[in-house]
Every structure is written in structure tokens, then in C-alpha cells.
C-alpha positions in Angstrom: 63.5 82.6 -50.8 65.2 84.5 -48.3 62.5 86.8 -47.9 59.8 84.5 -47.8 62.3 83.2 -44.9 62.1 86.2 -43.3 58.9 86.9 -43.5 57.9 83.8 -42.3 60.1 84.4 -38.8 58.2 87.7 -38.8 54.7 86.4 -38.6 55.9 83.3 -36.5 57.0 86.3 -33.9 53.3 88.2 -34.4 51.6 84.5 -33.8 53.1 83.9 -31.1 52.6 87.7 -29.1 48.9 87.5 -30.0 48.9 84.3 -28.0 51.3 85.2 -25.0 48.9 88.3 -24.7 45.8 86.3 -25.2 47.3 84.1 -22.3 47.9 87.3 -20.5 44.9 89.1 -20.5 42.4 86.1 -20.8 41.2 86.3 -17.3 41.6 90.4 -17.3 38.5 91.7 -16.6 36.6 94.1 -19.7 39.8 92.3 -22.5 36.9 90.7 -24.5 37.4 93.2 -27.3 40.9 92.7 -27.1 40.8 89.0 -26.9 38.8 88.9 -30.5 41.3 91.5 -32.1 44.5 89.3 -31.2 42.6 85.8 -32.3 41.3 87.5 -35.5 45.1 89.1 -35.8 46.6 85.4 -34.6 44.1 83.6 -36.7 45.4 85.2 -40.1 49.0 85.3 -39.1 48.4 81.2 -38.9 47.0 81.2 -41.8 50.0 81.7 -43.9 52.1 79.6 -41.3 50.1 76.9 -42.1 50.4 77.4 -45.9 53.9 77.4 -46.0 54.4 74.4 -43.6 51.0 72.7 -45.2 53.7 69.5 -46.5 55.3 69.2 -43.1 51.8 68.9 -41.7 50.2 66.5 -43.8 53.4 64.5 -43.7 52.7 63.3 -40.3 51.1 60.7 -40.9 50.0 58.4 -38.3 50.5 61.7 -35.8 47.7 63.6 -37.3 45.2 61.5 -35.4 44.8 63.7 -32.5 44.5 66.7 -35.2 42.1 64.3 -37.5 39.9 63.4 -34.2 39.9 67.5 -33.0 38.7 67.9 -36.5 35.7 65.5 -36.8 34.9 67.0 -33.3 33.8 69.8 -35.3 32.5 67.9 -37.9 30.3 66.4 -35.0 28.9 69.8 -34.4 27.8 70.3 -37.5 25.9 67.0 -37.5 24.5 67.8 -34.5 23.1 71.0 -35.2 21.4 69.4 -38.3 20.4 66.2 -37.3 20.1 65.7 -33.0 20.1 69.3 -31.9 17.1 69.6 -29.3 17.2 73.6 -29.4 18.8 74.6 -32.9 18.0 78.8 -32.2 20.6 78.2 -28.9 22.8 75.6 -30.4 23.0 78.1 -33.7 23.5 81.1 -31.5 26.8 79.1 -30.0 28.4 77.9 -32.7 28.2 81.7 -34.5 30.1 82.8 -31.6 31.6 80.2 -29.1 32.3 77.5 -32.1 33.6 80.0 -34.0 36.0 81.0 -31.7 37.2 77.5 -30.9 38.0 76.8 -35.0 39.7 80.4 -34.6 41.8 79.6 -31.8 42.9 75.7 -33.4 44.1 77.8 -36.4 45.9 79.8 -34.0 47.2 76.9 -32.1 48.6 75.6 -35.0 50.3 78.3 -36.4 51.7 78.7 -32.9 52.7 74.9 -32.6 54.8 75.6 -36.5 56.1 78.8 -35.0 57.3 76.8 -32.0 59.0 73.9 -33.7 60.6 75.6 -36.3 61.9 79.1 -34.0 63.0 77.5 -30.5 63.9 81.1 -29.4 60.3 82.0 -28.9 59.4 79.0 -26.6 60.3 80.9 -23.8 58.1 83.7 -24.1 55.0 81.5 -24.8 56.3 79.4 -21.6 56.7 82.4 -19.4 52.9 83.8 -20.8 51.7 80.3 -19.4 52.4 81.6 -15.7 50.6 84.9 -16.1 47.2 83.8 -14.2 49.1 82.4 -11.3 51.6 85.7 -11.4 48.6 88.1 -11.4 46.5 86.0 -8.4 49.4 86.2 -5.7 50.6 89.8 -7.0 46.8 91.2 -6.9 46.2 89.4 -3.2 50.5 90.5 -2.4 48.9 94.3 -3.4 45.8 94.0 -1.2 47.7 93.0 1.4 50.2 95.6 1.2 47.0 98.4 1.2 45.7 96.5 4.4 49.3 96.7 6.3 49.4 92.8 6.7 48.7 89.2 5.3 45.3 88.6 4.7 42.9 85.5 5.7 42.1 83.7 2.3 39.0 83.6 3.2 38.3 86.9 3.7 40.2 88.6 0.2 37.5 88.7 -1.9 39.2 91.3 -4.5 40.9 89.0 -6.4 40.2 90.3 -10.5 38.7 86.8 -11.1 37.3 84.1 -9.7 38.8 80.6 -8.6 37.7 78.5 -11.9 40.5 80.6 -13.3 43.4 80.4 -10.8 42.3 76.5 -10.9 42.0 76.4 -14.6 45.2 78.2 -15.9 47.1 77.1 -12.9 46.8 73.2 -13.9 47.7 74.5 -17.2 51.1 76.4 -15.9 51.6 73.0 -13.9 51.2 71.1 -16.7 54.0 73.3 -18.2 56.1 73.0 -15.3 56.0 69.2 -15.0 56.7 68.5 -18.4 59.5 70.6 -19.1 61.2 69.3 -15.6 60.6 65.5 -16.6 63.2 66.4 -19.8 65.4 68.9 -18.3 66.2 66.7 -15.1 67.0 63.9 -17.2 68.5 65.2 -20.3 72.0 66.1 -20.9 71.2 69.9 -22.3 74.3 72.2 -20.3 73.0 75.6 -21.8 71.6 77.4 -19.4 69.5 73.5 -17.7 69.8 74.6 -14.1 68.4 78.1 -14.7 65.5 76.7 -16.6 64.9 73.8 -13.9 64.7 76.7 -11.1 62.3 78.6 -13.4 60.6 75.7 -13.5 60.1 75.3 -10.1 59.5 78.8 -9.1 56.6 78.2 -11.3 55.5 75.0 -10.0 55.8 76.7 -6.5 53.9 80.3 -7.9 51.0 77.7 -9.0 50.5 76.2 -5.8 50.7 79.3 -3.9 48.5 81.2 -6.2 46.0 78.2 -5.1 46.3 78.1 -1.7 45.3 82.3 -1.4 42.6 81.5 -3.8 41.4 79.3 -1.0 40.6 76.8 -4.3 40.3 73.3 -3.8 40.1 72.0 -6.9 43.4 74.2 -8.1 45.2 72.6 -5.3 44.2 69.3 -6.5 45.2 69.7 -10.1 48.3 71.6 -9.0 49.3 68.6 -6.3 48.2 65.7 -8.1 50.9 66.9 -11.0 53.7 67.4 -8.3 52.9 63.9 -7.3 53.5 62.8 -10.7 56.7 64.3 -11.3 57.8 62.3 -7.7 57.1 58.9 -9.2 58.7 60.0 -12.4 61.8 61.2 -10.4 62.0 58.5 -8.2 61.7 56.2 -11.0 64.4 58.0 -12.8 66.5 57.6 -9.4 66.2 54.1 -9.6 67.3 53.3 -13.1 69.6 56.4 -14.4 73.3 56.9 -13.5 75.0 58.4 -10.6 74.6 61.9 -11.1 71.1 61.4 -12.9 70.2 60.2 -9.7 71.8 62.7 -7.5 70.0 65.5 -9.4 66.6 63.7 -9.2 66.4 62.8 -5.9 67.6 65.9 -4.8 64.9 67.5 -6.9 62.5 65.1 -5.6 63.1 66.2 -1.9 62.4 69.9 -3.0 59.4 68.9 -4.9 58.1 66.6 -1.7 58.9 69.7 1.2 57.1 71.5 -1.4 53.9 69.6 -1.2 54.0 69.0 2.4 54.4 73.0 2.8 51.2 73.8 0.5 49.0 70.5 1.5 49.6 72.2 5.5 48.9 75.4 4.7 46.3 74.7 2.7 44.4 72.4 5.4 45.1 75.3 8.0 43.8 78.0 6.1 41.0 76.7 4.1 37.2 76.6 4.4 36.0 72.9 5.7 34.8 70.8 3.3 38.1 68.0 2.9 37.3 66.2 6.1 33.6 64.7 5.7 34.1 64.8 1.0 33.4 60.8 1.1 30.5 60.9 3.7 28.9 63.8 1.4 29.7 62.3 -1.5 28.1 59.2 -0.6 24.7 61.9 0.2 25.1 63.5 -3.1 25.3 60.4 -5.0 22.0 59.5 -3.5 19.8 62.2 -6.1 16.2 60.3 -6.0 16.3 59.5 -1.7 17.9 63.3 -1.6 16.1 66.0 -3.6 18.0 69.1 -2.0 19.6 69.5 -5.4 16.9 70.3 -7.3 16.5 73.8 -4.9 18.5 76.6 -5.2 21.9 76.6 -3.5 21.1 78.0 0.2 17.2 77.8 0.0 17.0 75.0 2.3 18.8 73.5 4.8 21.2 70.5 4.0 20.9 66.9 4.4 23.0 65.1 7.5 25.6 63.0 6.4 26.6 59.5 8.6 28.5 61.9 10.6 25.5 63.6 12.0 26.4 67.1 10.6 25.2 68.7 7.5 26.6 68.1 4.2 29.5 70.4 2.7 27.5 72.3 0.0 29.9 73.1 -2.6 30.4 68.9 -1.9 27.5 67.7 -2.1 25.4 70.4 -5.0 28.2 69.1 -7.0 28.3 65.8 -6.8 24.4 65.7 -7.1 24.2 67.3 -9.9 27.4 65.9 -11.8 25.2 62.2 -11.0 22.1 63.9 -12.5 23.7 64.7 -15.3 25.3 61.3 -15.8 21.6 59.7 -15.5 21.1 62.2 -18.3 23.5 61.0 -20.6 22.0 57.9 -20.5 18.6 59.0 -21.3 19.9 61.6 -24.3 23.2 60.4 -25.6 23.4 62.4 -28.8 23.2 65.4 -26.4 21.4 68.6 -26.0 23.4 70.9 -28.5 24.4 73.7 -26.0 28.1 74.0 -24.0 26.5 76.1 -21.7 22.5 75.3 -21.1 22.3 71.9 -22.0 22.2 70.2 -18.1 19.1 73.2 -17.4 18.0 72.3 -21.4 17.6 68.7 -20.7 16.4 69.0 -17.3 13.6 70.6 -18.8 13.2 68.2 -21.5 12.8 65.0 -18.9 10.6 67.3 -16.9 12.8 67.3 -14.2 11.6 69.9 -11.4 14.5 72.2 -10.8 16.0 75.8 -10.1 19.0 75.4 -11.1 20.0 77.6 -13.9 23.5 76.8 -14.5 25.9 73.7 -15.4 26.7 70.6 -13.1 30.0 72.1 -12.1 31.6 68.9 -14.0 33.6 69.1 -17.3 33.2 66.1 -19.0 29.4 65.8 -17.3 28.8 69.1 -19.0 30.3 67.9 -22.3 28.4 65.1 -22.6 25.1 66.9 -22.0 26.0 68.9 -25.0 27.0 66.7 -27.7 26.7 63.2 -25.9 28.9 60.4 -26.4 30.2 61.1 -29.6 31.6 64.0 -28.7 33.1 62.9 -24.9 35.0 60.0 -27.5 36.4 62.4 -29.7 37.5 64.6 -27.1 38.9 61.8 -25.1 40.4 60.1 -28.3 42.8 63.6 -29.0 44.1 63.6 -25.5 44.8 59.7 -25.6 46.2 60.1 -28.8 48.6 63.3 -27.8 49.8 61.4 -24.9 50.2 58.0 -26.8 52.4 59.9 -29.8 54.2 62.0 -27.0 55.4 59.2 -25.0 56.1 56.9 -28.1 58.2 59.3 -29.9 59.7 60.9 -26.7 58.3 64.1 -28.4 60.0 66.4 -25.5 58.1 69.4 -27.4 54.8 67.8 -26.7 55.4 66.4 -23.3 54.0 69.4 -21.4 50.8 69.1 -23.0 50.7 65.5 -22.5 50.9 66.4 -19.2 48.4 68.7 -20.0 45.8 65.6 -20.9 46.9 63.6 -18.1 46.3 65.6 -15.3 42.7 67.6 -17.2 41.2 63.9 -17.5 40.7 63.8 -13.9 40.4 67.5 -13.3 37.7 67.4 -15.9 35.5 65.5 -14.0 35.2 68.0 -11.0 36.0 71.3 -13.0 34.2 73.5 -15.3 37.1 73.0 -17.7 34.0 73.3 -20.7 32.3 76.5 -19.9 32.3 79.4 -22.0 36.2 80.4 -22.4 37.3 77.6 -20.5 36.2 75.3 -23.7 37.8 77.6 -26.1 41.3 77.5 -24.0 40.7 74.0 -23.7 40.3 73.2 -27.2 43.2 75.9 -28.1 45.7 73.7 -26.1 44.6 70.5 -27.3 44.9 71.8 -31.0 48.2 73.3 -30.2 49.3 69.9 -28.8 48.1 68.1 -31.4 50.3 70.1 -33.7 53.1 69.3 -31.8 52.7 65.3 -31.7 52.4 66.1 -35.7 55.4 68.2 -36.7 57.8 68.4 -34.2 60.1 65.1 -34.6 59.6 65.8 -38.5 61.7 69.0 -38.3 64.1 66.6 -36.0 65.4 64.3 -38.8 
């Protein structure tokens, strides 16, 4: 028994490295190699995790409906394929390798969720992994700056080692992170070590924003703000109703968090490209897709459309709005979806005989998601995030509360980010399984 214990904490430890590196080096530049050795490696090492733990799991009861929900997503997919694909060679191609990543990586989230319950000591390096995008953004544009002798514009560092989907992306994610473990630590009564870990926590709140704001990414300051926002009301409401020093602590962490957003939101406005001023007047254009066919032309082929302020039209505004309402329409029309995470708005485009040159996805998460496996799969997805924050809340599962954080905050961000392209989908369903896991075990190995 003992060294079935042992080994256990061994491959808990190996589960958990192959994630905090996967974490690490997702983003990296020429890591794909890498990334398929550490899932395969994390993959098995779950395996056994989940084997030895199998009667905690299934034990859950009620709290294995986000895991049941993630799993007939998958289930979904395979109906799809056979049943309502409208491309089975690209919808087969995809689930060989993208799909098969994803069920990879929710065995790997599990495994990592077990590890995580059951060995507190290596939360801490899976946290800290968390803030490796935002850590590598500022220090790569800190470094660049350095070689140049002085600060440079955001808008003109272009060497960042990747592009702003991931700062946004894996920033909301270490915000998410952030939020959640502040939430419990500023209202708990834990004495070892709280204060360190609530300054962690807000270096890391603060590293997010910043790495945002050089990123010159607008949508990464949204997901990154509208979280700091949420942990105001929660402070102010835990000012309100707590005791004295409860109430000291949050308010005072509620100014910090407030000076904080007033510092990024101004140096944000000051050094970002335009687009914030005239968003509802090009909104309003974009949603407009049969009196304004601009979007149907490649990006920069023509010239804009005026907005009711008599100046053209934001593109990165407008193109996405457009095409997110296109692709909306198309739900409608085809609402078993296309088959395809990553062609299915140019797929079904094609299909309506739709004129267009676009060749890529509507820029919209959940838009995208449904043009691939329609409304079945947008419930299923929405039904595990609902679910994780509905068991988290209910149970006060303080475990799980970062990644019901996680839900609330990617519902939204969803909707203008390409949370469901290519590795953003794997990382997306990784997390959701891993959270799901969570809501399961977690106040099982409690009592």
C-alpha cells in the first residue's frame, strides 16, 4: 500500500510538470513536437491517476454533470461526423488530430485536477505556470526595449514571439486565476503565508494587464478589466456584510484593485491604436451585412464604409462584427453545423453560395463553434461552464472557483475572441475538463 502511495505522489508530480511546461511553452514558437511528447507523457501519467481515484470520481454524483456534458460533447462529434457532417474528408482529418488532442488533454486535465486535490503542495507550481504567457510578453517587449536603449511605442514592437490572441487568451486565463484565488484568500481566515499569496496574486493580476496594454490588445484588456471589475463588486460586497477587519482588508484591496484599473484603462486609451471611440457607430455598420457588402472582400481591398460620424469605419470593428452576424445568419440556416473548428464559416459560406474572399473564421468564439457543430454543440459547451459555476458557487468549492471564474468571464470573451481556433479549442476544452474535475472530487476528499 505504501508504495502504491508513493508511487501515486510520483506520477501526480510528472502530471502536473508536463502541464506547467505545456502551459509554458504553448505559445513558444517551433514547441509543437514538444507539446505532443508532454500530452502523450501527461496523458498516460493520468491514466493511472484516474484508475486509482476511478471510486472518488464516479462518486460525485450530481457533480459529474459538467464532466458528463464535456463527455457527450464528444459523443456529439462522433454523431456528427456520421450523420450531419457536410465535408466528412476535413471533419475526419480534425478529429484524427485536433479531436484527438482535445480527449488527450481532458485525460490530462483530470489527472491534473486528482493530482491537485489530493497533493495541495503542487498547486502552486500549476498556479505560477498559469502566468507564463503574460511573464514572457512584457519580459520579450522589457528585452527589446533594453536592445533599443528606451521604451518602445506599442504600436511599433512588432517582435513579440506571438501574436495578441495569445496574450489575450492566456492572459484572461491568468486573470481568471488571479480573481478566483483573491475572492477566497481576502475573505478566508487562512494565516499561513495569506498576505504573500494575496500580493502574488495581484502582481499577477497587474503582470496580466500590463502584458495587454504593450500587446496594444483590445480584447485582452477587456477580458483582463472586465474580471478586475468583478472582483470590485465582490469586494465591495464583502465590505458591506463581513466584520471589521474583513472589511478593512477588502476595501483596502478594492482601492488597489480600482487605482489599478484607472492606471491600465489610461494608459491604454493613450497608447492604443483608435478604434474604442466610434465601436457602437461601427458596430451599428457592421451589423448591417446585406445594405453593406465590404465584408465579403478581403480585409484592405477596398475602401471602408462611413459610419454616422462621417469617418470610415474601424476595420478590425467593423470585419468582425460583420462577419460574426454572417455567421449567426448561418446558424440559422445550418444548425447541425459544418463539421470543421477551423473552415466551417469559409465551408458554409460556400455551401449557401455566398460570394466571398474570406478564407478564415469570423473572429468570434462561440460564432465559430456553432458553425462547426451547430447548436448542439454551443448547449453542451455552455451547459459544462453553467454547470462548473453552478456546483462551484453551491458548494463554495474554493478549488474550483478560479475556473468558475474562468466560465464567467470566457462566456462573454467568447463572443469577440477566437477562443475556438486550433490550440485555443484544445486549451479551452483542457481547462473546462480540468474544472469539471474539480466541481467533482474536490469537496469529496473534504469530508
Amino acid at each position: 500500500m505504501i508504495h502504491i502511495k508513493f508511487r501515486e505522489i510520483y506520477i501526480a508530480g510528472l502530471c502536473t510538470i508536463c502541464a506547467c511546461l505545456i502551459l509554458f511553452i504553448w505559445v513558444l514558437p517551433n514547441t509543437i513536437a514538444l507539446r505532443h511528447a508532454l500530452l502523450i507523457i501527461g496523458f498516460i501519467s493520468s491514466i493511472f491517476l484516474i484508475k486509482n481515484n476511478l471510486a472518488c470520481i464516479v462518486n460525485g454524483g450530481a457533480r459529474l454533470l459538467p464532466l458528463a456534458t464535456l463527455f457527450f460533447l464528444y459523443v456529439w462529434v462522433a454523431i456528427h461526423y456520421f450523420i450531419f457532417s457536410l465535408n466528412p474528408s476535413l471533419e475526419l482529418n480534425e478529429i484524427r488530430g485536433l479531436w484527438m488532442r482535445s480527449i488527450a488533454g481532458s485525460f490530462m486535465a483530470i489527472g491534473l485536477g486528482i493530482s491537485l486535490v489530493k497533493y495541495p503542495s503542487l498547486r502552486k507550481y500549476f498556479y505560477i505556470a498559469c502566468f507564463s504567457t503574460p511573464a514572457i510578453n512584457v519580459a520579450s517587449y522589457l528585452w527589446y526595449c533594453y536592445l533599443q536603449g528606451s521604451f518602445m511605442h506599442p504600436n511599433y514592437f512588432i517582435r513579440f514571439l506571438f501574436t495578441k490572441i495569445e496574450t489575450a487568451y492566456f492572459g484572461g486565463v491568468a486573470a481568471s486565476i488571479a480573481v478566483g484565488n483573491l475572492i477566497y484568500l481576502l475573505q478566508s481566515r487562512e494565516c499561513v503565508l495569506r498576505y504573500l499569496k494575496i500580493a502574488f496574486y495581484f502582481c499577477g493580476l497587474a503582470l496580466v494587464l500590463i502584458s495587454a496594454v504593450v500587446s496594444n490588445t483590445k480584447n485582452g484588456i477587456l477580458i483582463a478589466l472586465g474580471l478586475s471589475v468583478l472582483l470590485v463588486l465582490i469586494l465591495l460586497v464583502n465590505a458591506i456584510v463581513n466584520s471589521v477587519n474583513s472589511k478593512a482588508l477588502s476595501s483596502v484591496a478594492m482601492i488597489f484593485v480600482l487605482l489599478l484599473i484607472a492606471g491600465i484603462w489610461h494608459g491604454h486609451n493613450t497608447l492604443a491604436s483608435s478604434g474604442w471611440g466610434p465601436i457602437f457607430q461601427d458596430a451599428k455598420i457592421g451589423i448591417d451585412i446585406d445594405r453593406y457588402l465590404h465584408w465579403q472582400k478581403t480585409e484592405g481591398s477596398v475602401e471602408l464604409p462611413i459610419n454616422q460620424l462621417g469617418v470610415p469605419v474601424a476595420s478590425n470593428t467593423y470585419h468582425r462584427v460583420a462577419w460574426a452576424t454572417v455567421g449567426i445568419r448561418l446558424i440559422r440556416q445550418y444548425p447541425t453545423g459544418y463539421g470543421s473548428i477551423n473552415r466551417s464559416f469559409v465551408g458554409l459560406l460556400d455551401e449557401a453560395k455566398i460570394y466571398h474572399e474570406n478564407q478564415g473564421q469570423t473572429h468570434s468564439g462561440w460564432v465559430d463553434f456553432g458553425l462547426a457543430y451547430g447548436i448542439p454543440g454551443l448547449f453542451l459547451m455552455l451547459m459544462t461552464m453553467l454547470f462548473i459555476v453552478f456546483f462551484t458557487l453551491r458548494d463554495r468549492n474554493t478549488l474550483a472557483l478560479p475556473w468558475a471564474i474562468f466560465c464567467i468571464g470566457f462566456i462573454p470573451f467568447g463572443m469577440i475572441a477566437e477562443i475556438t481556433w486550433k490550440q485555443y479549442f484544445e486549451a479551452t476544452i483542457f481547462f473546462l475538463a480540468l474544472g469539471s474535475t474539480l466541481v467533482a472530487i474536490q469537496n469529496q476528499r473534504r469530508g
